[in-house]
C-alpha positions in Angstrom: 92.9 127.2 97.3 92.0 130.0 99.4 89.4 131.8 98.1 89.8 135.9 97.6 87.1 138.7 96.9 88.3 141.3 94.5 86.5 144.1 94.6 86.5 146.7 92.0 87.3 144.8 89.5 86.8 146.5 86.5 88.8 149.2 87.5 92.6 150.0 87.3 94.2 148.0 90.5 91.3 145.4 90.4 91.4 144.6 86.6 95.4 143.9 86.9 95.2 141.9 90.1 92.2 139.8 88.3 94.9 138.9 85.4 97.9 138.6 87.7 99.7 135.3 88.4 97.4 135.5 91.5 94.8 133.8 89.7 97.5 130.7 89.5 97.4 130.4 93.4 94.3 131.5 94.7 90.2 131.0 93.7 89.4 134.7 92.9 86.1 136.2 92.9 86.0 139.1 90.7 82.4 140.5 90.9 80.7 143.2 88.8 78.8 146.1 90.4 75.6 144.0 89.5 76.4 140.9 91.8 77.6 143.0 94.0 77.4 146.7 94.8 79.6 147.3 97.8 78.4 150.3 99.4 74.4 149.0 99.5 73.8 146.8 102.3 70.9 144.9 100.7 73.4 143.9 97.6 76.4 143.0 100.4 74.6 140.9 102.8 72.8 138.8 99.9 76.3 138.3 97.8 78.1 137.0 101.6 74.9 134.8 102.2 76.4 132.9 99.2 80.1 133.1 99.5 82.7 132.9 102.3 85.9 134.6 101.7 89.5 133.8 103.2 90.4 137.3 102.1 89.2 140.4 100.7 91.1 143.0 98.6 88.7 145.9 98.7 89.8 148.1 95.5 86.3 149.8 94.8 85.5 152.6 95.9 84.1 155.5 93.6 86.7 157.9 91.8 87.6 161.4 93.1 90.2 162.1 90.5 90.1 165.3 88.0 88.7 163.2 85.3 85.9 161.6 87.2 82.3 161.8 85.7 80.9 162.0 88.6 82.1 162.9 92.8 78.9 163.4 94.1 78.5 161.3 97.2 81.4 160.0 97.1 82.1 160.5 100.5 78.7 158.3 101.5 79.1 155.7 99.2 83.1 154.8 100.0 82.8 155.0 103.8 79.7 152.6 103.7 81.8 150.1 102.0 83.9 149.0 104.9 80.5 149.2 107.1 78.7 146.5 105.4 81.7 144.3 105.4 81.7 144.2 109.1 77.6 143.3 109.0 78.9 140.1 107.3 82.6 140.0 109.9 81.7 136.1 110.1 81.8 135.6 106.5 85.5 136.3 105.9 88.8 136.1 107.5 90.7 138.9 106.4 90.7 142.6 104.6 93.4 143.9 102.5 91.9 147.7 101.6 93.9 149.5 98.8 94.3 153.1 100.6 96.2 155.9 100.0 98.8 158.7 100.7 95.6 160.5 100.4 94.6 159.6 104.0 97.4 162.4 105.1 96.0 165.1 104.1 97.6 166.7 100.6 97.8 170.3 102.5 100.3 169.1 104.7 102.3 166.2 103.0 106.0 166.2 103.7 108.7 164.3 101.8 108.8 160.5 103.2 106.2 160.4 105.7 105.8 158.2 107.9 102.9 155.6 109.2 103.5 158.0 112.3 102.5 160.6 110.7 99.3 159.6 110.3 96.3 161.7 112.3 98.3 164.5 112.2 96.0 166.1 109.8 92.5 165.4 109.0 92.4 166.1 105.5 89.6 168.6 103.9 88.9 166.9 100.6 86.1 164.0 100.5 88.4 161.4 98.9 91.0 161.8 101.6 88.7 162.4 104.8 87.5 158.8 102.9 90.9 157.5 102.8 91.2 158.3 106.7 87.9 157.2 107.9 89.7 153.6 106.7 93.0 154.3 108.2 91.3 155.1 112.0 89.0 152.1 111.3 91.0 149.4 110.4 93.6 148.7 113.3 90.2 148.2 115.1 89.2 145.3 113.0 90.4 142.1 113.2 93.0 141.1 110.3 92.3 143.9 108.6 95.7 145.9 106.7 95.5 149.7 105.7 97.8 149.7 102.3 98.8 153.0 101.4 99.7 153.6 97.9 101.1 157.2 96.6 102.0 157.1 93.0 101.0 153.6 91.1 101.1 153.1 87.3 100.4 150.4 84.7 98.0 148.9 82.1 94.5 149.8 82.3 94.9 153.2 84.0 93.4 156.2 82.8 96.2 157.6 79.9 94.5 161.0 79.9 95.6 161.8 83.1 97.9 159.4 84.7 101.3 161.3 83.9 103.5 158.3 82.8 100.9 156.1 80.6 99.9 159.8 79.2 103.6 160.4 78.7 104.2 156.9 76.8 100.8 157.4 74.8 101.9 160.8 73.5 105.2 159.8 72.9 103.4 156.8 70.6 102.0 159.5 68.5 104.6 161.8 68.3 103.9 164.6 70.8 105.4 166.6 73.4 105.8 165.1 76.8 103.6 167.8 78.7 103.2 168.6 82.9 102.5 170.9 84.7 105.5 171.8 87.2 107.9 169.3 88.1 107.4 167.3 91.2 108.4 164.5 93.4 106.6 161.3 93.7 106.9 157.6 94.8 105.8 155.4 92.0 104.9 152.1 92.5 104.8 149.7 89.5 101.5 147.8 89.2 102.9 144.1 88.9 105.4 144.9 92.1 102.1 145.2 94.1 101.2 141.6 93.2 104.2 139.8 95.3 103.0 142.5 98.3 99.7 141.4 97.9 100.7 137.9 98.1 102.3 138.0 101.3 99.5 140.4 103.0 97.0 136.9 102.0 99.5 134.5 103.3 100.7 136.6 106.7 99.5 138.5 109.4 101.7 141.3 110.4 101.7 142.9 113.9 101.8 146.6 112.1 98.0 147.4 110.9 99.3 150.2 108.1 101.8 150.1 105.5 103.0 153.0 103.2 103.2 151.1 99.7 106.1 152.9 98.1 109.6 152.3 96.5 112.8 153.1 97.9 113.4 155.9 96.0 111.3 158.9 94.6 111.2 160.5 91.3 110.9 163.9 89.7 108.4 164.3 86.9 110.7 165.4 84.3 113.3 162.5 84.8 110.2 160.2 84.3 109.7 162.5 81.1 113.5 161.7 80.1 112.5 158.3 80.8 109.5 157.8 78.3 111.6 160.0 75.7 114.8 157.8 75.6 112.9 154.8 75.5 110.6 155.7 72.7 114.3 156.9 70.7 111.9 160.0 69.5 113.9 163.8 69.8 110.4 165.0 71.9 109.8 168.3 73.4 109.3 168.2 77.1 106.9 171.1 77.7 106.4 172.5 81.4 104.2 174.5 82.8 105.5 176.2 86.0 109.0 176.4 87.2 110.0 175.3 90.4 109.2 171.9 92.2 105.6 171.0 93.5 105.3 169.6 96.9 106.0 166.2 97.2 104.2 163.0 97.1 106.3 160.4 98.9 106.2 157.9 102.0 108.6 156.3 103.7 108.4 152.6 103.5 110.8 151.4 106.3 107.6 149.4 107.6 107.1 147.8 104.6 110.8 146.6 104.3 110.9 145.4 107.4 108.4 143.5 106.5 109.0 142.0 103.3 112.9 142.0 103.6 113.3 140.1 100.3 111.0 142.0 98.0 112.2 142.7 95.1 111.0 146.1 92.9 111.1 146.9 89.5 113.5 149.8 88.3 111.7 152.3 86.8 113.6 152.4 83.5 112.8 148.8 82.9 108.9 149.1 84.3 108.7 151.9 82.1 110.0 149.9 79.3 107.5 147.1 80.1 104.6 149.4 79.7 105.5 151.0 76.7 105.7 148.3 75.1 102.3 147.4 76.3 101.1 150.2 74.8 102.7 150.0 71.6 100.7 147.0 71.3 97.9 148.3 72.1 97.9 151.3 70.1 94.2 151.0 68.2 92.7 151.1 72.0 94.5 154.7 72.9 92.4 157.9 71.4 94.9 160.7 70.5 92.2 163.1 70.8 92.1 162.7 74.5 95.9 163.6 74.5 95.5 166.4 72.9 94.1 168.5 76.2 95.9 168.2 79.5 93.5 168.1 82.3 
């Protein structure tokens, strides 16, 4: 079995990777931030001393979003992550980092872009100038892959924000289906990333970067539609703001190309899956925090 570091594990992408049939074919090391704390060197070379790693999926990274305790530093701690893996460059084989559409820069997204497109824009905000310190680094490293995810959703995401768990949760308990304007984005379904992940570990692509995205993109309120008919409840869809947002989508011809058999999810049935999810985990969802849109 090769063996795979998963980092962040106890968040979102980490926490579903760590339950995924992954488990089934490979030794994974899911670490909490007191065996190993990514961005302090001290913490990094003493974990490596005692591990080698085929592979590591590097998913930590502190939080930027709206509904983050805390930002500050965010910027120092993130881009020190990918520094002290390369202190300890003889100690695995391999780096699959989770990045992001971020690395873009949200003032200037346009509809599909392209890898190409990248370094076009150096974006302003510390999670994104983050996101692009990765993207410049890692065709520079050796078996290191820049994945690019825009829109992902699943179990273990945060429902107060994330717009289609916060859609099926409110649904659950009866209430409107709230957002802000409409808006375009590519939403990726968290156990299609598994199979992706799977043959990132067991191939080594000539292309560095790959935009992690579905074929198609989706407007906000046909997601809303979505969650509605599935729950069979006649819910108000409330928005915000006419008009369309700008969009959130990539092009994923690279990632085809690639993976020429892969297989997605439709969103009706992925949506479906997770509902259901939820509805069976109802006692874990607070309906106070859906009560406020943030």
């Amino acid at each position: 079995m090769k063996k795979i570091l998963v980092t962040g594990g106890s968040g979102f992408i980490g926490k579903n990777i760590a339950e995924s049939y992954l488990k089934e074919k490979y030794e994974l090391f899911v670490p909490m931030r007191s065996e190993l704390d990514c961005s302090d060197d001290e913490s990094v070379k003493n974990y490596f001393q005692q591990h080698f790693f085929d592979v590591i999926i590097h998913c930590a990274g502190k939080p930027g979003h709206r509904n983050a305790k805390d930002t500050s530093s965010l910027l120092y701690n993130n881009s020190r992550m990918i520094f002290n893996f390369l202190t300890q460059r003889h100690r695995w084989g391999k780096l699959l980092h989770m990045g992001s559409g971020a690395a873009y820069d949200m003032r200037h997204y346009q509809p599909k872009m392209k890898e190409s497109y990248f370094g076009t824009h150096v974006p302003a905000d510390d999670y994104g100038y983050n996101k692009h310190i990765y993207g410049r680094l890692i065709p520079n490293i050796d078996e290191a892959y820049d994945l690019r995810i825009f829109g992902i959703f699943g179990k273990y995401e945060d429902y107060a924000i994330r717009f289609i768990s916060n859609a099926i949760c409110k649904a659950l308990y009866g209430l409107p289906i709230t957002l802000k304007q409409n808006r375009k984005f590519d939403y990726l379904f968290i156990n299609d990333l598994m199979p992706i992940l799977e043959h990132f570990i067991e191939n080594s692509p000539v292309e560095r970067c790959f935009n992690l995205t579905p074929n198609e993109s989706i407007g906000l309120i046909e997601l809303a539609g979505i969650v509605r008919e599935t729950s069979g409840k006649a819910l108000d869809i409330i928005v915000g703001q006419e008009g369309m947002g700008v969009e959130y989508s990539g092009d994923n011809s690279l990632l085809r190309a690639e993976i020429p058999n892969l297989n997605l999810m439709p969103i009706r049935q992925s949506v479906a899956e997770l509902y259901n999810w939820y509805s069976q985990n109802l006692g874990s969802i607070s309906k106070e925090l859906l009560l406020v849109d943030k």
